[in-house]
C-alpha positions as CSV (number, residue, x, y, z in Angstrom):
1,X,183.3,9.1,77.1
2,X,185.0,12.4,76.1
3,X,182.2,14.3,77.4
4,X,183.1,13.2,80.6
5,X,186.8,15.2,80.6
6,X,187.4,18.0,81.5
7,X,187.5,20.9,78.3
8,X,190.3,23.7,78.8
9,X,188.5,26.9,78.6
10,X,187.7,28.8,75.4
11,X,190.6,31.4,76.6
12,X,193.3,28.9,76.9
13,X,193.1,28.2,73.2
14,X,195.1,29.7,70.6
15,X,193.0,32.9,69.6
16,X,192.9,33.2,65.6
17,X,194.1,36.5,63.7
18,X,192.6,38.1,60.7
19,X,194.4,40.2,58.0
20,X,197.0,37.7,57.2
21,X,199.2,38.9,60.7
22,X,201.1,36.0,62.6
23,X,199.8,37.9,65.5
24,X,203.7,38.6,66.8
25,X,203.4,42.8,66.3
26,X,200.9,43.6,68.9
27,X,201.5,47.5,68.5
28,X,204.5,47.4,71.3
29,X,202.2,46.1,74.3
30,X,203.1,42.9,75.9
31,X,200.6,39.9,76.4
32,X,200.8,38.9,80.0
33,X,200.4,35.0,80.4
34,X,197.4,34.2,82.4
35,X,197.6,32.6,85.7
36,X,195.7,29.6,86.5
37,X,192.9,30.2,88.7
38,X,193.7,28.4,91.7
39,X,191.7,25.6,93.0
40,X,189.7,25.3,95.9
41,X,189.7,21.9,97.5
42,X,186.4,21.1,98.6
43,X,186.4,19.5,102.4
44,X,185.2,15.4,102.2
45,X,183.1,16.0,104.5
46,X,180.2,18.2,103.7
47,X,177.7,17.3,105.9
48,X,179.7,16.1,108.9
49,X,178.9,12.3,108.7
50,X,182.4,11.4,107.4
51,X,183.5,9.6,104.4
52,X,180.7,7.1,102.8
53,X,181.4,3.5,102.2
54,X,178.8,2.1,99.5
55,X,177.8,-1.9,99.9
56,X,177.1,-3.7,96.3
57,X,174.8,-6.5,95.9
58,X,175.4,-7.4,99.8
59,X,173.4,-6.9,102.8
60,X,174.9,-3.9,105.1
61,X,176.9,-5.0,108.0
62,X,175.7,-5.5,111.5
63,X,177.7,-2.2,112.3
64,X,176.1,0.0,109.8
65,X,171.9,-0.9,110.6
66,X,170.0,-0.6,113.8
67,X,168.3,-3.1,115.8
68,X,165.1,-3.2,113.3
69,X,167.8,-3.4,110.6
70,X,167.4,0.4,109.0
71,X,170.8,1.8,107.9
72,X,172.3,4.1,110.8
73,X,173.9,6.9,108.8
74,X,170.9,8.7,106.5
75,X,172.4,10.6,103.4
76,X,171.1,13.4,101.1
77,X,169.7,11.5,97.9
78,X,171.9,12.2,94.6
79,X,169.3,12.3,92.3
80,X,168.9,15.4,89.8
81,X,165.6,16.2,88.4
82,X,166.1,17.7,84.9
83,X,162.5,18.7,84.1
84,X,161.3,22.1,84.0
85,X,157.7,20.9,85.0
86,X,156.2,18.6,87.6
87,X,152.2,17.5,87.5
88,X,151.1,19.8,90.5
89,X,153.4,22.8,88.9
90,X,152.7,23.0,85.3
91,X,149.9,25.4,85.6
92,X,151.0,27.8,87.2
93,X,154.4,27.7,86.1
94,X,152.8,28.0,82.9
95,X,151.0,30.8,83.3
96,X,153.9,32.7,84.9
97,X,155.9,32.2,82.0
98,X,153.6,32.9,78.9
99,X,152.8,36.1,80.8
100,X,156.1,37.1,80.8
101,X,155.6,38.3,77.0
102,X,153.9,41.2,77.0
103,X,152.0,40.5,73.7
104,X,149.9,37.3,75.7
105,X,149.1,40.2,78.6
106,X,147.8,42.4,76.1
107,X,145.9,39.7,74.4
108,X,144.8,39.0,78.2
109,X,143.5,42.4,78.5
110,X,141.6,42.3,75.2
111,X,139.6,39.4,75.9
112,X,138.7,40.5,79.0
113,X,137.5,43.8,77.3
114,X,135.3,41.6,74.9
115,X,133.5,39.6,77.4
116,X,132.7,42.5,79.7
């Protein structure tokens, strides 16, 4: 569950001092306090359909479906696809990485030398 708040930045935390200072003589220059970046609020309604009102475990209402009893509004799916690799891509997406080193291109090159 605590992965789920939110973590103060890294430059919000008290930074640590070596040499045995307290970290109060700075030399005579002044540490400004930082300013909290502000904000944006993001608008509810991205894609112009209005706010979204989910249904559990109960049939939609008679206002939300059509005649042949399909949903009216349509929404973008929420899912996230984590994997690097899908059946139809994992050869070529493959190949265009391992021949991103430059040692599997020469390798490449000295095969093709041999069978040649």
């Amino acid at each position: 569950m605590d992965r789920l708040h939110h973590r103060s930045s890294q430059n919000s935390e008290k930074k640590r001092h070596s040499g045995g200072s307290d970290g109060t003589d700075l030399g005579g220059i002044q540490e400004e306090p930082e300013a909290e970046a502000e904000v944006e609020e993001e608008p509810e309604d991205r894609d112009s359909q209005g706010p979204r009102t989910v249904f559990f475990n109960i049939p939609l209402p008679s206002d939300a479906v059509d005649d042949e009893g399909h949903p009216i509004k349509l929404y973008r799916r929420n899912k996230i696809r984590t994997a690097k690799y899908t059946p139809l891509s994992f050869i070529p997406k493959n190949l265009w990485f391992q021949f991103h080193n430059i040692a599997n291109v020469y390798f490449l090159f000295l095969i093709i030398l041999a069978v040649s």
